[in-house]
N, C-alpha and C positions, 0 to 999 in steps of 0.2 A: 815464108808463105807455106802455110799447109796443104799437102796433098793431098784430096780423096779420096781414098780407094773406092774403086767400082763394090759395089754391094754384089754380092755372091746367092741368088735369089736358089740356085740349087739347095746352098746349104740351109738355106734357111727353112725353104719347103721340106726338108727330110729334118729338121728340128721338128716341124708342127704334122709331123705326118700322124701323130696318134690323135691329133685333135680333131672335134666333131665339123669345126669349119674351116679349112684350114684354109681354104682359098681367100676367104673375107679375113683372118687373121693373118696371111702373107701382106696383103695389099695395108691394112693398118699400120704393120710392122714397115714395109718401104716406105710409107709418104715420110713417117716419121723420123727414120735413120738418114732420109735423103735430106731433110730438113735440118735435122740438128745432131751436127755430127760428132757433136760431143757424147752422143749415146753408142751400145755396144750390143751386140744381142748375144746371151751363152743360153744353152740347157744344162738346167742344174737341177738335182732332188731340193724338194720346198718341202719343210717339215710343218706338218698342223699341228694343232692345239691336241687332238689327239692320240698322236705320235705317228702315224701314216706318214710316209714320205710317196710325193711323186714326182717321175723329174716334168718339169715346167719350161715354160718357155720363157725369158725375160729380157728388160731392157736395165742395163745400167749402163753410170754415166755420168754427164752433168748438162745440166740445164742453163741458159744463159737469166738472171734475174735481175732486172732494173732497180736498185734501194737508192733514194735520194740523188736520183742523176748519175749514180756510178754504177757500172754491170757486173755480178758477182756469178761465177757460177757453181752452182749450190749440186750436190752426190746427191743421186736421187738411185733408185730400182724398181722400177715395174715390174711383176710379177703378173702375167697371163694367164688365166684359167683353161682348162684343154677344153670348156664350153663357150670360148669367148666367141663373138661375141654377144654372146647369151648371159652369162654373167660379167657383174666388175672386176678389172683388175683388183689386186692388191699394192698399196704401194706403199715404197717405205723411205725415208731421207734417212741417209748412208755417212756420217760425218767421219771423217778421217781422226787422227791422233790428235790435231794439234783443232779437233773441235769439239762441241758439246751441244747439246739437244735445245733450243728452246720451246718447251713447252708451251703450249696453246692450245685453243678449241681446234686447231687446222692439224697437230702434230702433238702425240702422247709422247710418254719419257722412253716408251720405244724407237722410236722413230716412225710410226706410224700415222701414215695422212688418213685424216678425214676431211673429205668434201663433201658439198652438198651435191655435187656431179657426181658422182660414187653412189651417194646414196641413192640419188632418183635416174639410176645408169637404167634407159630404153634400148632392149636389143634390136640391133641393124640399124639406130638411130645414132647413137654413140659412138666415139671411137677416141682413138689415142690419141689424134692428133689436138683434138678439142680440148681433151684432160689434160694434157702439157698446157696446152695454150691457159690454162685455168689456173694451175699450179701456179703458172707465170707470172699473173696477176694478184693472186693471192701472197706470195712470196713478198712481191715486192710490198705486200704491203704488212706483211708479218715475218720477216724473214724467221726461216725456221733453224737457223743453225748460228753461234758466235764464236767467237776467237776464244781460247780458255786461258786463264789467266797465266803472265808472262812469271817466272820466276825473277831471271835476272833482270834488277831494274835500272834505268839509267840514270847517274847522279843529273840531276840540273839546277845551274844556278839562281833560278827565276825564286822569287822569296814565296812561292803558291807553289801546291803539289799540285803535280803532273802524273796523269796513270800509269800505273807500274805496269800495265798487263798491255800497254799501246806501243808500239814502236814510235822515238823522237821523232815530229814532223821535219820530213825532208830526208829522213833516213830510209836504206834499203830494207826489206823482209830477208830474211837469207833466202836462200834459194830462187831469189824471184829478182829479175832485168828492170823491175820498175820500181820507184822510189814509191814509199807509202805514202795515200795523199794527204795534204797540209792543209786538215777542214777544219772548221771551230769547232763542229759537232764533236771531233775526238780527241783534242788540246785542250789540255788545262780547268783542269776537274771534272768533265765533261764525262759521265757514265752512261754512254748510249755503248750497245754492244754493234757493233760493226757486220756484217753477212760475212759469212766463209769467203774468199777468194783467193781459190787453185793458182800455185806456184808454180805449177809443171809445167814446163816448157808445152806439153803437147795442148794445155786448156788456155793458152795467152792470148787477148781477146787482138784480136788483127784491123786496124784500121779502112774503111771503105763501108762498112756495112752498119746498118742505121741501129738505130738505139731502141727499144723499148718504147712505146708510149703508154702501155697502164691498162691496152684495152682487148677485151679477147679478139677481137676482127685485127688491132693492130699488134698482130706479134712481129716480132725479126723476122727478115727475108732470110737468116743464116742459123748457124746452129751458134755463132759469136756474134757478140757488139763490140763494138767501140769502147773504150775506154775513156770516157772524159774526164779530166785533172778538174778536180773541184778548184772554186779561185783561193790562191794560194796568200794568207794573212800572215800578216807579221805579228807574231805576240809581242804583246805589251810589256814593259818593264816592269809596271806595278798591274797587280791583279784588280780586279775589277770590282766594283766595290770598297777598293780602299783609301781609308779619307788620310789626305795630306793634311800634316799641319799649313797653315800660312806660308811660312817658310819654306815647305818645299823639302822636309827633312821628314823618314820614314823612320818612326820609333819602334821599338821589340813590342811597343803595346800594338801596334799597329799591325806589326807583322803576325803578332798572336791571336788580336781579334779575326785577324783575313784568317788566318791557319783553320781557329775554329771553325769560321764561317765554312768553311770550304769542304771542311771535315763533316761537319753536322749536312750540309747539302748532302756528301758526297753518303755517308750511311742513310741519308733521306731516302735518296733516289734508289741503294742499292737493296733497304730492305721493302721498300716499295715494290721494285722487279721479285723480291725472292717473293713475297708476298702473292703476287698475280702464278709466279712458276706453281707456287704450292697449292692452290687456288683450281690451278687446270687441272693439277697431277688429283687434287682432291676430287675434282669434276669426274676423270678419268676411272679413279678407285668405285664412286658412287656408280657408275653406269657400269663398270665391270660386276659391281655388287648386282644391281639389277636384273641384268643379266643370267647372273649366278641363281640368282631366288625364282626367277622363270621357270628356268630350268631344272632346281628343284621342286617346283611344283609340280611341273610337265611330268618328269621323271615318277614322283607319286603316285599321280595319275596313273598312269601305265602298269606299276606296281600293282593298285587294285585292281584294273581289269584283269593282271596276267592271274591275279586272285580270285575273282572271281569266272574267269575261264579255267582253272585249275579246279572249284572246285564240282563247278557243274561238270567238267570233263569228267573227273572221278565217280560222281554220279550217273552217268553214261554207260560209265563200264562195268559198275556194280549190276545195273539192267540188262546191259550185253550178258553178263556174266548169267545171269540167271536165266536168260533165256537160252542160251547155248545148255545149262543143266538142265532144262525143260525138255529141247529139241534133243538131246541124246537119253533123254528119258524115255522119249517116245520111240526114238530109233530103237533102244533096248524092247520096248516093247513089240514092235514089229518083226525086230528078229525073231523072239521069242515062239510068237504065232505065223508057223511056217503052210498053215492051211487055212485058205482066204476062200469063202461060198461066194462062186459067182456070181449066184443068182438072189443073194442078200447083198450084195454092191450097187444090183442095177432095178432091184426089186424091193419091195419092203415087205416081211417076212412077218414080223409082228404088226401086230393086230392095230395098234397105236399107232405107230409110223403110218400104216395103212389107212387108218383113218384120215390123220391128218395129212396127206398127199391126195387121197380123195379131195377131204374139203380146201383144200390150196385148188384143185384143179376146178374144183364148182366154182370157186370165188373168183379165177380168174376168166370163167365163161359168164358166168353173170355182169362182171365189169365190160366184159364186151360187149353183153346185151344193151346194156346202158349207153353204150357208146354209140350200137347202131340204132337206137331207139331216138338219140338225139340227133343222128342224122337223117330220119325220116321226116321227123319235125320239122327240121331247117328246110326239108325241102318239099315240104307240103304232103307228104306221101300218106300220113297220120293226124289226126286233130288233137287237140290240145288235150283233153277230155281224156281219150287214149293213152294218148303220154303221159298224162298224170295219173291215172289209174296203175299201166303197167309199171310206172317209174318206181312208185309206193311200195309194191310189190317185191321187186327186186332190189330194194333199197333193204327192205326188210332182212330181207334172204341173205344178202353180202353179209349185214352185221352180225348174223348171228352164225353165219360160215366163218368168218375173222374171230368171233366171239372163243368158237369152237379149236380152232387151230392155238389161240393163244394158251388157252387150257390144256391142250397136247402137250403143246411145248414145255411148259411146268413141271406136266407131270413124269415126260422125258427125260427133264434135267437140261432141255438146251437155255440157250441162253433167250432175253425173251424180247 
């Protein structure tokens, strides 16, 4: 029987202390390590695509997975974001030495999952414990990892090949207390790849605690299942498929057509799986490509604006630049003239200015004539008769006061 150790919530909180929430990611982090205690938490540096490294918070471990009535527990690693839970984890299946990746729409040739839970992850809606539970289900029905093929094979005398890369039904795995189980699905030509399952003493699944049923509400009460022994068959003496003569006597012709038959299945089935492997992995290259060409457009993009803000900036400063030689043009001039007429600052001295400050000062009493002439009106003070007579009048007089200032101005030099 396995011990649990108490979970150490100090150390865990000083793990996630640089994260934005760390209170909502302590509590994801216990339900889930309290649940399935085949998980482990470290802080490790996670390298990006990039090259940035940050250290991260993470779960690895192994997962309990129901495939065909038996419980497999498949190396998984959660990777936490220091925004969780604001963004999705990252996650990855972790296969040991003696396993290999199967590729699928669920799991690239890196070992990286994709789900649809990932994809549409709702912050403070979401949490770990759901995406195990998801994983769960999905596994069992794509398992994401197989046994890799055995070298050393075992002679048998059955007149049908038996898998070279299978351990003989009824025989031990090394390292593992339990005999490998005696299903049809993995005897006697039979090319199904079987799920990982961990030999280590510390992942042996312990008896009492229920099994899998398929569904996300029904996960394990444990962080193990059960072991059930698939029902254990006797193979046949003669392979399946092979026709006796009458007699009951098994001829080399007989043995040869079963051989071929068995043979042609068995590259059926195998380049059929390499087929679908190369198929996702192709999947996987197109959507990396996708990606890539996004991003080089995005990138483009950016290129020009930094182009065309480069060169209007340069255009800015060519303006600056000439107005800074104007303004020190005119400081030169002002040093220059160290004797300033006060009474040409606040007076007009020539004859022109003079004039045209006159007629600015007519035009602006005449505009107020007109102003209070239209207030008289409004209030009955004057009759209409009146006001249009003086209106006429002073209407005149402005245009030709504005007439006259315009003409100053020209012959000034200001601007007009």
């Amino acid at each position: 029987m396995v011990k649990m150790t108490p979970l150490d919530e100090g150390k865990i909180r000083q793990g996630l202390v640089k994260y934005q929430n760390p209170d909502t990611t302590r509590k994801h982090v216990i339900s889930v390590l309290n649940l399935y205690i085949g998980l482990q938490y470290e802080v490790e540096p996670f390298v990006f695509n990039d090259g940035s490294r940050k250290e991260l918070f993470n779960l690895k471990g192994t997962i309990p997975v129901s495939y065909k009535g038996t419980c497999y527990n498949i190396p998984v690693c959660i990777w936490l974001m220091d925004t969780h839970p604001n963004n999705a984890p990252m996650c990855y299946v972790k296969p040991t030495a003696d396993m290999s990746i199967k590729v699928s729409m669920f799991v690239d040739h890196n070992g990286k999952i994709y789900l649809p839970y990932l994809h549409d992850w709702v912050p403070h809606t979401s949490d770990l414990l759901s995406l195990i539970q998801i994983m769960i289900v999905t596994f069992g029905e794509q398992p994401p990892v197989y046994t890799k093929l055995r070298e050393n094979t075992q002679s048998s005398s059955t007149p049908y090949p038996v898998q070279p890369f299978m351990p003989t039904p009824g025989s031990h795995v090394p390292g593992s207390n339990f005999p490998y189980p005696q299903n049809s699905q993995y005897s006697g030509g039979s090319n199904v790849y079987p799920p990982y399952m961990s030999t280590s003493s510390s992942v042996f699944p312990y008896p009492g605690y229920g099994s899998y049923g398929g569904t996300a509400s029904n996960y394990p009460s444990q962080g193990y299942c059960s072991y059930p022994y698939p029902p254990i068959t006797q193979p046949s003496a003669v392979a399946p498929g092979l026709d006796i003569g009458v007699g009951g006597t098994i001829t080399e012709e007989h043995i040869k057509a079963s051989l071929l038959s068995a043979v042609e299945d068995k590259l059926r089935r195998r380049l059929k799986e390499q087929f679908s492997q190369l198929l996702a992995e192709l999947e996987t290259l197109r959507r990396t490509q996708q990606e890539l060409t996004t991003g080089s457009t995005h990138l483009g993009d950016i290129f020009d604006k930094l182009k065309r803000e480069k060169a209007e900036l340069e255009k800015n400063i060519t303006i600056l630049q000439d107005k800074e030689a104007e303004l020190e043009k005119e400081i030169a001039k002002l040093s220059d003239n160290q004797s300033i007429d006060v009474d040409e600052a606040v007076t007009t001295i020539a004859p022109l200015y003079k004039q045209m400050l006159n007629a600015f000062a007519e035009e602006a009493a005449t505009e107020d004539a007109i102003y209070y002439l239209g207030e008289g009106l409004r209030c009955g003070i004057i009759d209409l008769d009146a006001f249009l007579k003086q209106i006429r009048q002073l209407s005149r007089r402005q245009f030709m006061l504005r007439a006259l200032m315009q003409r100053c101005r020209q012959k000034a030099g200001l601007a007009g």
